[in-house]
Backbone bond lengths (Angstrom), bond angles and torsions (degrees), N, CA, C in turn:
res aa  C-N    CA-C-N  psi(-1)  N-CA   C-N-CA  omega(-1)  CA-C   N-CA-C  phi
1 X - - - 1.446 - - 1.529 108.57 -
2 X 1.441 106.48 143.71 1.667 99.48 179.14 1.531 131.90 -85.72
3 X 1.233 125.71 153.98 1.320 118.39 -150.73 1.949 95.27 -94.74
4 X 1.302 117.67 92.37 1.435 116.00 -163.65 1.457 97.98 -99.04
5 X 2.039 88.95 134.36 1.514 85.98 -171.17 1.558 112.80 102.50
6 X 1.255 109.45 -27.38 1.504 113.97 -172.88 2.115 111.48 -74.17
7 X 1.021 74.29 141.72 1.657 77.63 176.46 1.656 121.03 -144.69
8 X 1.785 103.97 80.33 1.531 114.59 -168.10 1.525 131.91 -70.22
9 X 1.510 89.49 2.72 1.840 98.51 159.16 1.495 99.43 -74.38
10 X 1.095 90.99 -64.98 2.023 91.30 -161.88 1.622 109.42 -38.89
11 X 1.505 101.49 -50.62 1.642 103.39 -178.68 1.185 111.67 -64.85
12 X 1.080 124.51 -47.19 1.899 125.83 170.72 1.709 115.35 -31.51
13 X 1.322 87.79 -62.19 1.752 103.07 -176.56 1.601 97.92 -63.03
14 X 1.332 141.26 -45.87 0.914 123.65 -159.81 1.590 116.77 -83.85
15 X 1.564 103.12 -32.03 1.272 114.21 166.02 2.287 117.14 -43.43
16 X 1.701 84.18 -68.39 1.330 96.17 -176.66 1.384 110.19 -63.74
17 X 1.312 137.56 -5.68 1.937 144.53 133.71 1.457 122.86 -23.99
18 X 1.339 94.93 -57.02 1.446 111.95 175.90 1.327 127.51 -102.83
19 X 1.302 109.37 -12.66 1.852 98.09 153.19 1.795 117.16 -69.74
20 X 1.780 109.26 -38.51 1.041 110.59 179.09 1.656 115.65 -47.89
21 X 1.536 96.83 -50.39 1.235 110.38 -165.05 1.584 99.49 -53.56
22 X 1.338 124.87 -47.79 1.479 127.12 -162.60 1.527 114.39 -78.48
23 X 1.582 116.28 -10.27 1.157 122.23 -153.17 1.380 130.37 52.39
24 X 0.959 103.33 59.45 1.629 110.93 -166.33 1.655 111.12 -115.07
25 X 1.068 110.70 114.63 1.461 115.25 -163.90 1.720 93.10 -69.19
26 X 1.666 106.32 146.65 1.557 115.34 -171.31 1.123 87.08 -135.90
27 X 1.526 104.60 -172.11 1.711 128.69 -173.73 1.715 98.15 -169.16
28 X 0.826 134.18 146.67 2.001 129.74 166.67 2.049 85.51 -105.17
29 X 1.329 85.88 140.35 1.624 85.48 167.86 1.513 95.49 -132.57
30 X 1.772 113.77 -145.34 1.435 114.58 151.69 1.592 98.76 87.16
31 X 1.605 103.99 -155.19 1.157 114.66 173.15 1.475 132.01 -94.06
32 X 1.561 103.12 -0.52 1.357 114.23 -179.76 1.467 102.04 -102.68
33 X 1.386 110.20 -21.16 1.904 99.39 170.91 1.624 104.92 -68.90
34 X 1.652 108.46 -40.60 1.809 106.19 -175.21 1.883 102.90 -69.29
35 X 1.709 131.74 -9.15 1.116 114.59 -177.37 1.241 99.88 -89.31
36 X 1.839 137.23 -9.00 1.187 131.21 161.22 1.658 123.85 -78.31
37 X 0.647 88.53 3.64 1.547 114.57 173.20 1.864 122.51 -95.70
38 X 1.541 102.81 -25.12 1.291 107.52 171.87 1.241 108.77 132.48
39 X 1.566 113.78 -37.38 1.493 112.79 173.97 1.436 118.17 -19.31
40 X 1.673 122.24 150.44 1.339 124.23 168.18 1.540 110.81 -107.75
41 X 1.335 118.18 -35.38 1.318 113.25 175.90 1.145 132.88 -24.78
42 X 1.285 125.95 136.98 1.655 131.34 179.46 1.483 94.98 -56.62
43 X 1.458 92.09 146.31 1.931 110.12 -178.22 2.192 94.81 -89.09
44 X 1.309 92.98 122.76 1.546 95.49 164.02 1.513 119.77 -100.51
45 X 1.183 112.85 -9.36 1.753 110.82 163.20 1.478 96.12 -169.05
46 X 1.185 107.38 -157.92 1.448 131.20 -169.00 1.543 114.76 -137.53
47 X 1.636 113.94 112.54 1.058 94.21 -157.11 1.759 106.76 -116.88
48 X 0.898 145.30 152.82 1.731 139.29 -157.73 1.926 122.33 -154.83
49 X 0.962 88.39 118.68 1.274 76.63 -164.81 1.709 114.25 -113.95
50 X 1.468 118.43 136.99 1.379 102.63 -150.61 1.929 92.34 -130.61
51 X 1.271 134.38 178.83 1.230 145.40 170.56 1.751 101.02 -64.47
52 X 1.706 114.99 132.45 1.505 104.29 179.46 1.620 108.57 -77.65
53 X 1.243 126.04 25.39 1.087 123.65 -162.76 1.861 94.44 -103.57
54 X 0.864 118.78 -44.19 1.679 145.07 176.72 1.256 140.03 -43.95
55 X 1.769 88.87 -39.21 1.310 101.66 176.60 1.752 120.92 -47.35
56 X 1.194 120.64 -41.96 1.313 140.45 -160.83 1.845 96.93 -70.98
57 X 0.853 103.89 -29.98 2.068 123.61 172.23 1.657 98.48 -63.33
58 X 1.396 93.42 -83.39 1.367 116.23 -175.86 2.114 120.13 -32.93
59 X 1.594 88.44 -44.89 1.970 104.62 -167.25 1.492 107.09 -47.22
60 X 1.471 104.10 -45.20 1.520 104.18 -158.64 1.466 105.04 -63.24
61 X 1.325 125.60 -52.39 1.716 146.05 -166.69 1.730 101.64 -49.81
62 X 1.431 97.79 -38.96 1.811 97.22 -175.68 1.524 122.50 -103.48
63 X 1.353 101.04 -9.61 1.746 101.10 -162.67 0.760 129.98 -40.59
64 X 1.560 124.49 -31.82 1.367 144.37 -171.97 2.205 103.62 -60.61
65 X 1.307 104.24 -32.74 1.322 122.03 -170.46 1.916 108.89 -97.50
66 X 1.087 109.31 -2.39 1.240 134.13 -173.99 1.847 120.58 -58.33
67 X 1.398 130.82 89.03 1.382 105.51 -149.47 1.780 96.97 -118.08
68 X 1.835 103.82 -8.87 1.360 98.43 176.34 1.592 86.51 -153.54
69 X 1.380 100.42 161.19 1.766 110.68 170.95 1.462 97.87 74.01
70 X 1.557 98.21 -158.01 1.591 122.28 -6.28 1.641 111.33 -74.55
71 X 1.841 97.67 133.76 1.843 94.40 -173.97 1.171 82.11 -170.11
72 X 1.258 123.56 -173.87 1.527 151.71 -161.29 1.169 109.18 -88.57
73 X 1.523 130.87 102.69 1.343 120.81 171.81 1.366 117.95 -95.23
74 X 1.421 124.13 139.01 1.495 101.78 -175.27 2.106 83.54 -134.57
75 X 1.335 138.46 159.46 1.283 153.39 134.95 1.454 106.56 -151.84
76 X 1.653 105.68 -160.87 1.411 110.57 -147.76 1.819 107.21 -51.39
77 X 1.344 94.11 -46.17 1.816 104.98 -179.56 1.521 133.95 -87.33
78 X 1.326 109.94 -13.51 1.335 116.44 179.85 1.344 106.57 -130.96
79 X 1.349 111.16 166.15 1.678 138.40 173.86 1.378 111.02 -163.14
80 X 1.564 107.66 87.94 1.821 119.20 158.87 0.872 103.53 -154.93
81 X 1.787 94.98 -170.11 1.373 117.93 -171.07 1.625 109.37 -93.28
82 X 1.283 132.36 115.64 0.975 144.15 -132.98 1.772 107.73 -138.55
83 X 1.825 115.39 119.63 1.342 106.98 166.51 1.314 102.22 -126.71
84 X 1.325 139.06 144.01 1.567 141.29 -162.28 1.454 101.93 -135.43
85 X 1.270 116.27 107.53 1.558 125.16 163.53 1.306 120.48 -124.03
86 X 1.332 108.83 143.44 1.494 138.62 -163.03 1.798 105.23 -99.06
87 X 1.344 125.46 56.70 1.152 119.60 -167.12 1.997 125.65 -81.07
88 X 1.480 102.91 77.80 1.308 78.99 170.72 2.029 101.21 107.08
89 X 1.416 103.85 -8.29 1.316 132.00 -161.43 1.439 128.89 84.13
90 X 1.735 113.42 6.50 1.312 121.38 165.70 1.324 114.98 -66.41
91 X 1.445 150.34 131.52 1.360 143.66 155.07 1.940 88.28 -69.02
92 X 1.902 87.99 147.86 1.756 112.35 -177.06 1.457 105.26 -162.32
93 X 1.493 92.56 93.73 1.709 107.00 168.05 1.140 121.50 -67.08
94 X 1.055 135.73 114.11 1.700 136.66 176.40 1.680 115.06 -100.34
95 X 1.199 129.58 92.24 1.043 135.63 178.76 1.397 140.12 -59.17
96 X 1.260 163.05 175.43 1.249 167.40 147.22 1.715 98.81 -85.69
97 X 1.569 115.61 110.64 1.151 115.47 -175.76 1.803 106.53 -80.18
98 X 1.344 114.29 -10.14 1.503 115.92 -172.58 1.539 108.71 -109.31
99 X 1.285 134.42 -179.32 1.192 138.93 -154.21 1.321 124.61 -49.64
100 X 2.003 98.95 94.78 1.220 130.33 -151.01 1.595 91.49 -116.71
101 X 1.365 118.20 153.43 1.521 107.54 170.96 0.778 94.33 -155.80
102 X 1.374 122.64 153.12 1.812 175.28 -154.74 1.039 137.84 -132.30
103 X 1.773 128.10 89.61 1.339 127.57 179.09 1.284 119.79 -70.65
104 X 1.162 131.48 120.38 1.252 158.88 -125.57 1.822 92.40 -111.38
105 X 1.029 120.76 92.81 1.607 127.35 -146.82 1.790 90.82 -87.60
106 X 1.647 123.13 0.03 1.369 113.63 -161.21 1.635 95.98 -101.38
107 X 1.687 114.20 -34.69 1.361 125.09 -174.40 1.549 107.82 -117.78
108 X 1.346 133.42 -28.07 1.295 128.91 171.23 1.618 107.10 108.81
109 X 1.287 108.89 -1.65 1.530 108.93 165.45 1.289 127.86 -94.51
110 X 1.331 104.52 -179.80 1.836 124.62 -150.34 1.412 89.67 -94.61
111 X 1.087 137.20 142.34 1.903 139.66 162.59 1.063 93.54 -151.01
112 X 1.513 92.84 128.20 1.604 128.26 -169.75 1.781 90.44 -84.91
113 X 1.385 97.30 149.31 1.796 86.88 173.83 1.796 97.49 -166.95
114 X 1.126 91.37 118.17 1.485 119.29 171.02 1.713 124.62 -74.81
115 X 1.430 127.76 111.59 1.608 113.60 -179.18 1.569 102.98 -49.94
116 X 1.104 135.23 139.14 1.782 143.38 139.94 1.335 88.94 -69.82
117 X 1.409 119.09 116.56 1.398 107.84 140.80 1.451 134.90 -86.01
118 X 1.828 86.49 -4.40 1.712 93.42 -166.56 1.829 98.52 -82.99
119 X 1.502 111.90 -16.15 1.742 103.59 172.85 1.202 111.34 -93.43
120 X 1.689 115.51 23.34 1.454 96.68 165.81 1.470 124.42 -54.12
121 X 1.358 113.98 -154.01 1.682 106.83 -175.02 1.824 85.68 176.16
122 X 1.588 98.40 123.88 1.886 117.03 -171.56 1.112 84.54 -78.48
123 X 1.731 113.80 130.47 1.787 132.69 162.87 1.075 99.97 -133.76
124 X 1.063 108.82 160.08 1.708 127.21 -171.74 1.706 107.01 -110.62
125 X 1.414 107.81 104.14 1.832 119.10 -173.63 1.206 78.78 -107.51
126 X 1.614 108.07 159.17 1.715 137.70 162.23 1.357 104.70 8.22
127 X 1.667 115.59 59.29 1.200 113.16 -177.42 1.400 131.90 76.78
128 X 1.177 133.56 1.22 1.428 143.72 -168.08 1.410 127.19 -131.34
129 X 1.147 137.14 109.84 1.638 137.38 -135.41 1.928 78.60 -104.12
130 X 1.452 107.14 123.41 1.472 116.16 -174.13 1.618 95.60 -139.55
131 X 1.581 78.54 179.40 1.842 82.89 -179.17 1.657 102.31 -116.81
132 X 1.445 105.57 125.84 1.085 122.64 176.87 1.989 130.05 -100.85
133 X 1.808 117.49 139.96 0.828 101.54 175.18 1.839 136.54 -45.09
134 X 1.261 127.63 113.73 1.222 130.05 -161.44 1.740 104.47 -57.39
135 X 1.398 95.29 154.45 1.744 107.62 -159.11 1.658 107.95 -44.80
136 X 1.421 93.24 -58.52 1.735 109.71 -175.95 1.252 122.20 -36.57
137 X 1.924 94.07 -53.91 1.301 95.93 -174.28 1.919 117.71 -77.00
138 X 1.383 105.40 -39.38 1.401 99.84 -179.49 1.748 109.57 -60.02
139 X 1.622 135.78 -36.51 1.010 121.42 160.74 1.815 126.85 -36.36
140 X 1.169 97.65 -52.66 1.192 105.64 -175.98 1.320 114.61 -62.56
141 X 1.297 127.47 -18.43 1.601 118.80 -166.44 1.889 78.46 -110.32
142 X 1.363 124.35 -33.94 1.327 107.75 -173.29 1.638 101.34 -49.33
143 X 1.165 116.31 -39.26 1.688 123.44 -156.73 1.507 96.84 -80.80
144 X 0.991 130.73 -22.86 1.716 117.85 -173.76 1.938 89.78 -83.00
145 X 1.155 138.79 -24.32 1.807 124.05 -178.51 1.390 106.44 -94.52
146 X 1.255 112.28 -156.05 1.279 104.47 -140.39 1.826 102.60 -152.29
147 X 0.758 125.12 144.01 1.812 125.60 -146.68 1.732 130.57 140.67
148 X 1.094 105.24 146.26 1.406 94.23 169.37 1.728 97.00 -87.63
149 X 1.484 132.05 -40.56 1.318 113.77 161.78 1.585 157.55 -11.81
150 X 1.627 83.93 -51.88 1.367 123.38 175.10 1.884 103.40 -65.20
151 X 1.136 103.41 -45.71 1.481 97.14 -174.90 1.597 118.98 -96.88
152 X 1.251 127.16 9.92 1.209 171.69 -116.59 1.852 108.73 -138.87
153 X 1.610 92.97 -58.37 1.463 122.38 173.16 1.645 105.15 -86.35
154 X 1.434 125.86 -46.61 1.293 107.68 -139.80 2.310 75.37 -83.03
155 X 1.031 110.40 -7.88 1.754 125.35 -160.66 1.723 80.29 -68.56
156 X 0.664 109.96 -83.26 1.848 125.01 164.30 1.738 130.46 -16.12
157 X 1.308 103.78 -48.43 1.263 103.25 169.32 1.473 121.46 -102.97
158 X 1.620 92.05 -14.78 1.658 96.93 160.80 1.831 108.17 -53.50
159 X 1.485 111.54 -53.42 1.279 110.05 -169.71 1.731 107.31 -77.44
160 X 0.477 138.54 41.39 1.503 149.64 -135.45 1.714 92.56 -149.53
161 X 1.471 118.35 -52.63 0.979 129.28 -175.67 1.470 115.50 -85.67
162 X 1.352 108.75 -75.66 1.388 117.92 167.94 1.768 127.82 -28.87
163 X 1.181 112.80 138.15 1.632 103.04 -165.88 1.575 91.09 -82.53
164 X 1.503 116.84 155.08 1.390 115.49 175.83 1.499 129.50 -58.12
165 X 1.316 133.53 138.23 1.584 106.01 -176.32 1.705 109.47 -110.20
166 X 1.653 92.55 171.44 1.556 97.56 -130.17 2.155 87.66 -102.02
């Protein structure tokens, strides 16, 4: 369903306000790290991924926006630590940047997957030079789910990489 009314600059900026403010190490992953990347696809949330140590920093500043967590989400495709806010009518996934796992929708297995923050890579979202999940890795986790999206994005940051041909 569409998020009407929503306006994911404003929430972005305000979000990434208050990580600054808290010092809270971030990452953008998701589909808004692959729209810094070039993707065109419509953004369906905002997705962020922070140290699981943090959250407890982080809870108080948003609660009010608070629609799940922060706690352990586990279904068919995911297993983390998980806070979900509804800001404003933006959906905003807040992730567990540490031992997070991923069913691997091509073979049916579990992959453990750790944020690198050190392969992030500075992109410029709604105006704001952030650190984003690095190409490799967000391909790679794009490619273990399942979507025409998914391949859509990883199509995108593939070219993202690749020099243009002539």
């Amino acid at each position: 369903m569409p998020n009407i009314g929503r306006d994911p600059a404003k929430t972005f900026r305000w979000l990434v306000g208050l990580l600054h403010e808290l010092k809270i190490p971030f990452l953008v992953s998701g589909g808004l790290a692959a729209k810094a990347y070039g993707s065109e696809r419509p953004l369906n949330d905002i997705d962020i991924d922070i140290p699981n140590d943090r959250f407890d920093d982080l809870y108080p500043r948003v609660e009010e926006f608070v629609v799940e967590g922060p706690g352990r989400a586990k279904d068919e495709r995911w297993d983390l630590l998980l806070m979900v806010l509804k800001h404003h009518g933006q959906d905003v996934d807040i992730g567990g940047a540490y031992d997070a796992r991923i069913c691997d929708a091509r073979t049916g297995e579990w992959v453990e997957g750790d944020d690198d923050f050190s392969k992030c890579e500075m992109r410029e979202i709604f105006g704001l030079t952030v650190p984003v999940m690095g190409r490799e890795e967000l391909m790679m986790y794009k490619a273990m789910l399942t979507g025409a999206h998914q391949m859509q994005d990883i199509e995108a940051i593939r070219r993202s990489v690749e020099p243009p041909r002539q």
